[in-house]
C-alpha positions, -999 to +999 in steps of 0.1 A: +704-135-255+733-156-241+751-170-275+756-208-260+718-215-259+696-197-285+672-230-279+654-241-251+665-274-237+638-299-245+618-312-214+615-274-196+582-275-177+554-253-194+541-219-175+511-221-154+499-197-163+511-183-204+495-149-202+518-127-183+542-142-210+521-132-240+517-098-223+551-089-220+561-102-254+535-087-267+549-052-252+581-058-268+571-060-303+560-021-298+598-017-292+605-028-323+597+003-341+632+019-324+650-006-311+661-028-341+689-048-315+658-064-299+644-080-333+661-114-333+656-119-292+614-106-295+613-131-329+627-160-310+602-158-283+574-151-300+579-186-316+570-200-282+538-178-277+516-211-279+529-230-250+559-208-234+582-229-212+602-225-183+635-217-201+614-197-222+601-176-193+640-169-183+647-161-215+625-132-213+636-119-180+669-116-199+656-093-223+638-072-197+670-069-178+688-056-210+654-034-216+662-018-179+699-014-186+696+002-215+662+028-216+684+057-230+691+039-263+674+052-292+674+054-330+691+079-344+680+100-380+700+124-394+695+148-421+704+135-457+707+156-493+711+120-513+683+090-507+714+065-514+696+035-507+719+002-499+715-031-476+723-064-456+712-095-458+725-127-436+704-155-421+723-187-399+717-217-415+698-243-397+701-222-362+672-238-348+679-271-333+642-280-328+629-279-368+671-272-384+650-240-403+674-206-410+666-175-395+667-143-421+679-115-416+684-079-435+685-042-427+685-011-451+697+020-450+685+054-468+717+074-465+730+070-428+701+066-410+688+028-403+651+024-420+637-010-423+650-044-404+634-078-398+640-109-382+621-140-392+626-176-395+623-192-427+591-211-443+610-238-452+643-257-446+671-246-464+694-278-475+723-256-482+742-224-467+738-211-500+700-213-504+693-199-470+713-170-480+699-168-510+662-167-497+674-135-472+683-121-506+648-127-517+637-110-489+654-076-485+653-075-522+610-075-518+617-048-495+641-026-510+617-032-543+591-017-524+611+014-508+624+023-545+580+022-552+576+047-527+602+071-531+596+075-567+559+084-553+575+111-528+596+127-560+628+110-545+648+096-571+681+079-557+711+083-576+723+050-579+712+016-580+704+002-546+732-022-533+729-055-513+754-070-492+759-107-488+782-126-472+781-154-491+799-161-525+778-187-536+744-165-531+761-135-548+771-157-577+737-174-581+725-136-589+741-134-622+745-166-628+716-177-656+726-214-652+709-235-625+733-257-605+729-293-595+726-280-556+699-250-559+673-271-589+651-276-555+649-238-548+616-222-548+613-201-581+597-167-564+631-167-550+649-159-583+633-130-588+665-112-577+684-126-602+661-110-627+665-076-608+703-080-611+696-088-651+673-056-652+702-032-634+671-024-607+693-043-581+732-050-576+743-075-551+780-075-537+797-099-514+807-084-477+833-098-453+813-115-423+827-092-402+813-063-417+782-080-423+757-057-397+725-079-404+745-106-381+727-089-353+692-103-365+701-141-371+713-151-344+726-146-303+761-129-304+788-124-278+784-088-260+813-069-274+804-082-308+765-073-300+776-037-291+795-032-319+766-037-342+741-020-325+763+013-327+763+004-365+726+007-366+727+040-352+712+028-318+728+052-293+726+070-261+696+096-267+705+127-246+674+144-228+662+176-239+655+185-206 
C-alpha cells in the first residue's frame, strides 16, 4: 500500500456493484496462511467490505498488482533442534483517520521460522502511544500463552522463557511496574494480565529499537525498501521450483 494514503479520502463514490470486491478480498484472506506481508493491506480492506468505495476498489488493484509481481514468494520453514519461542509486538497509534483507533500488530517466531502474525485494529481508542502499545502486548502475549499450551501437549518444552519485543519504553515499563500511573488508570484490566505473566517469570518483555522492530510490517503502509526489508525478515522469499 502506497505509505501517503493508508485512508480513503472521504467523499469516493461507492461501487456499483460490491461483490466482485468481496470476492476478491475474500480470495486474499486464503493468502494469508503464507504470505504474512499481505496481512495489514487484506485487514485494511476488509474494513470496507460493507460499502467498498472507489478509492477502495484502487486500493485493491494495488495489491493484486503486487500479488502478480511477486507469485514466487513463499514462506520459508527450516529445521529446528530448540522450540526457542520469542516475539513482536507494535501497533500505530491512532493510524486511522476516520475513527483515530490503533492498528496491532505482532508476529512470533519458533526458532527461525515465522509461525503466527496478525493484523487487526483495535476495539477501542487508545488515548495514549503507550496504551495502544500496551494492548499489542496483550495480544501476542494471548497468543504466545496459547503456543506454550500446545507445545507442552506435543512434549516440546522450550528452553527458555518466551521473549517479547516492544518498542516502546513506557509499555515495557508498565509490565513490571505494580503501580498504576495517572495516564493508564483508564486501561481495560484484561489488558494487565501481562504484567502478571512478567510477575509469574511465564513471560519477559524487552524494549527493541524501531528499526529492528519487524512487526512494523503489520501496522501500518511502509515505503518499498523499508517493506522489503521486512518481508525478508519474516522469511518470505523467492520459493525455487522443484521442477
Amino acid at each position: 500500500m502506497a505509505p501517503t494514503s493508508s485512508t480513503p479520502a472521504a467523499g469516493s463514490p461507492p461501487l456499483d456493484d460490491p461483490t466482485p470486491y468481496r470476492c476478491l478480498v475474500g480470495s486474499l484472506m486464503y493468502l494469508l496462511i503464507t504470505r504474512p506481508d499481505l496481512s495489514f493491506s487484506v485487514n485494511h480492506l476488509c474494513q470496507f467490505m460493507h460499502g467498498p468505495t472507489q478509492d477502495n476498489w484502487a486500493s485493491l488493484k494495488r495489491v493484486l498488482c503486487y500479488m502478480q509481481g511477486t507469485q514466487n514468494l513463499g514462506l520459508r520453514l527450516t529445521q529446528t533442534v530448540s522450540p526457542v519461542v520469542h516475539a513482536f509486538s507494535d501497533s500505530d497509534w491512532a493510524g486511522c483517520s476516520l475513527d483515530r483507533k490503533s492498528t496491532s500488530g505482532y508476529t512470533m517466531f519458533l526458532g527461525p521460522n515465522h509461525v503466527s502474525w496478525t493484523s487487526r485494529k483495535q476495539r477501542t481508542v487508545a488515548r495514549s502511544s503507550t496504551e495502544a502499545k500496551y494492548k499489542a502486548l496483550a495480544d501476542v502475549a494471548a497468543e504466545v500463552t496459547w503456543v506454550q499450551s500446545l507445545l507442552r501437549e506435543l512434549g516440546l518444552h522450550p528452553p527458555t522463557v518466551p521473549i517479547l519485543w516492544c518498542d516502546n519504553l513506557g509499555a515495557t515499563y508498565l509490565c513490571a511496574n505494580p503501580v498504576f500511573h495517572a495516564r493508564t488508570k483508564h486501561a481495560e484490566v484484561d489488558y494487565h494480565f501481562v504484567r502478571d505473566k512478567v510477575t509469574t517469570g511465564a513471560l519477559k518483555v524487552n524494549f527493541v529499537s524501531t528499526s529492528d522492530q519487524l512487526a512494523d510490517i503489520f501496522t501500518k503502509p511502509l515505503s518499498s525498501s523499508r517493506f522489503g526489508d521486512l518481508r525478508r525478515k519474516l522469511s518470505v522469499v523467492l520459493c525455487l521450483s522443484s521442477a
